[in-house]
C-alpha positions in Angstrom: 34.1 -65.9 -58.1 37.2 -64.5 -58.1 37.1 -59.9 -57.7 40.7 -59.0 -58.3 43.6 -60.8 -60.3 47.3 -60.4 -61.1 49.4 -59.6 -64.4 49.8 -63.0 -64.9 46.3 -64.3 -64.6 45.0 -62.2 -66.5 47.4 -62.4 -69.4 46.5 -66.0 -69.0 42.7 -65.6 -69.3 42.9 -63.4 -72.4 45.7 -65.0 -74.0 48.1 -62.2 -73.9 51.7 -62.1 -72.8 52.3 -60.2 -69.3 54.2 -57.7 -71.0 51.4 -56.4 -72.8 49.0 -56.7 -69.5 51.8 -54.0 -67.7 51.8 -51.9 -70.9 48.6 -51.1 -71.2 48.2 -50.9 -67.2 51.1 -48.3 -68.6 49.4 -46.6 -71.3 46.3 -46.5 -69.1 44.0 -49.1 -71.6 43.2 -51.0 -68.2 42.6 -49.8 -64.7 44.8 -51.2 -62.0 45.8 -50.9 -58.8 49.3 -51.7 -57.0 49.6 -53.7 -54.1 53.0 -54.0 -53.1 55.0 -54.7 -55.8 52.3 -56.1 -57.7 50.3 -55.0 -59.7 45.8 -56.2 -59.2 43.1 -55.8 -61.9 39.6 -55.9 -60.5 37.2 -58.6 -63.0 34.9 -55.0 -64.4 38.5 -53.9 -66.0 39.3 -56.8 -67.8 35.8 -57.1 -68.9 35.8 -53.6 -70.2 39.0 -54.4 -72.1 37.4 -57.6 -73.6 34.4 -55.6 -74.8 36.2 -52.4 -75.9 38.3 -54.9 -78.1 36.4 -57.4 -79.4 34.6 -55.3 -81.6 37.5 -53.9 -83.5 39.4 -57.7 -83.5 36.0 -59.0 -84.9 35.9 -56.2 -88.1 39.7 -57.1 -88.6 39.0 -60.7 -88.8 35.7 -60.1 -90.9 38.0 -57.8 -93.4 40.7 -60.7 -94.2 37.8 -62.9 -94.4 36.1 -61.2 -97.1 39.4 -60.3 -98.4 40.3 -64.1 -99.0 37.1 -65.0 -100.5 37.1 -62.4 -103.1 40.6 -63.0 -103.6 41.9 -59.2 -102.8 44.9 -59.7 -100.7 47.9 -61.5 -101.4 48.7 -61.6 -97.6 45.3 -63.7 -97.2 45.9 -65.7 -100.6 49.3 -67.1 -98.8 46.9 -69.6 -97.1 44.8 -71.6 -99.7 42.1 -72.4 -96.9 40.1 -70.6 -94.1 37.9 -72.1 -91.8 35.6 -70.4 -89.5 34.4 -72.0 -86.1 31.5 -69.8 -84.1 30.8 -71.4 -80.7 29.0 -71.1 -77.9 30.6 -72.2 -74.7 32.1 -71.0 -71.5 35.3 -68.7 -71.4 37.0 -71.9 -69.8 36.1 -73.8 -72.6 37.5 -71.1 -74.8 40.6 -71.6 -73.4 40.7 -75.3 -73.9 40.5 -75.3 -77.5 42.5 -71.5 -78.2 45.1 -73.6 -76.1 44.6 -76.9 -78.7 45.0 -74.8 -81.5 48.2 -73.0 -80.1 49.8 -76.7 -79.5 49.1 -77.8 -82.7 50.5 -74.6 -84.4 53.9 -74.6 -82.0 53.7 -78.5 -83.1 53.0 -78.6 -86.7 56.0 -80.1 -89.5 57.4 -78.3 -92.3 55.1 -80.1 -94.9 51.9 -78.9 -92.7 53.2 -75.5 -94.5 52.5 -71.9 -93.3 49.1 -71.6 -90.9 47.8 -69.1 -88.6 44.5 -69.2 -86.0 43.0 -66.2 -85.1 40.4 -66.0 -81.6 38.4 -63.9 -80.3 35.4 -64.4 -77.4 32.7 -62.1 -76.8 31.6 -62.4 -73.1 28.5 -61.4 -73.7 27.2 -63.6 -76.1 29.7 -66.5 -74.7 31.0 -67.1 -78.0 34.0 -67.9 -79.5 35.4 -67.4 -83.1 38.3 -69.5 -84.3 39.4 -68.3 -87.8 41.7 -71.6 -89.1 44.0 -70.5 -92.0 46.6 -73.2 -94.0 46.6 -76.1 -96.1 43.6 -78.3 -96.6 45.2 -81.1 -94.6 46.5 -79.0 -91.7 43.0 -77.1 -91.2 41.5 -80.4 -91.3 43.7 -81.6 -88.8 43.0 -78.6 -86.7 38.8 -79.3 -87.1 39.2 -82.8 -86.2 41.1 -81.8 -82.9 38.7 -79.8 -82.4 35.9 -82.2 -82.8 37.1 -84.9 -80.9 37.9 -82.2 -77.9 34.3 -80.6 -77.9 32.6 -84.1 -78.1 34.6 -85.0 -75.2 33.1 -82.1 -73.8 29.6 -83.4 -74.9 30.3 -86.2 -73.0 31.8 -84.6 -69.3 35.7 -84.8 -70.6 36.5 -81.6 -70.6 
């Protein structure tokens, strides 16, 4: 397995955009060394970034939840459904379906109305949360996606 990775790997892996990998290199939120003219992260850093974050990403995402259910926010009430996925599977995996969800949100039509997907993956449990927010019909689109990808998985297509 792989000991040290670039900026853009690693934005990759996490789902972040380079930019933000180099800032907080910057602002000193990840350990890094330069090599040349670019930049390596060793695998304990970004693992130490993941576990340092997911915490406070999970107690934002558990906030809007509870907010939408008791109706509190009118930020959360925007989207008239929420959907929560909690899965176990590999950080590759992870990727597959954050990556489905991204298509389908750069994808969807006017009359799929405003939506928004929130993930986060906790390495040491190996398991992801998707948080689905829209309309009824574009969520269900979204879980059916979904399905049909992870039982592809089930059966050795992904």
């Amino acid at each position: 397995m792989k000991d040290f990775f670039t900026v853009e790997e690693v934005a990759e892996l996490i789902q972040m955009h380079p930019r933000t990998i180099r800032r907080y290199i910057k602002e000193g939120k990840i350990k890094a060394a330069k090599l040349g003219k670019e930049w390596r992260i060793r695998r304990e850093h970004i693992d130490h970034l993941l576990r340092k974050n997911t915490g406070k990403i999970l107690d934002h995402s558990n906030a809007e939840i509870l907010q939408f259910i008791q109706g509190d926010a009118d930020e959360v009430n925007d989207y008239p459904t929420c959907a929560v996925l909690d899965l176990k599977m590999s950080v590759a995996d992870a990727v597959n379906v954050s990556g489905l969800f991204i298509k389908m949100m750069n994808e969807r039509k006017p009359e799929d109305g405003k939506a928004k997907f929130q993930y986060v993956y906790d390495q040491e449990k190996q398991r992801s949360r998707y948080i689905l927010w829209g309309s009824p019909a574009f969520v269900g689109k979204m879980l059916t996606e979904a399905g049909r990808m992870l039982e592809g998985k089930n059966n050795g297509k992904i």
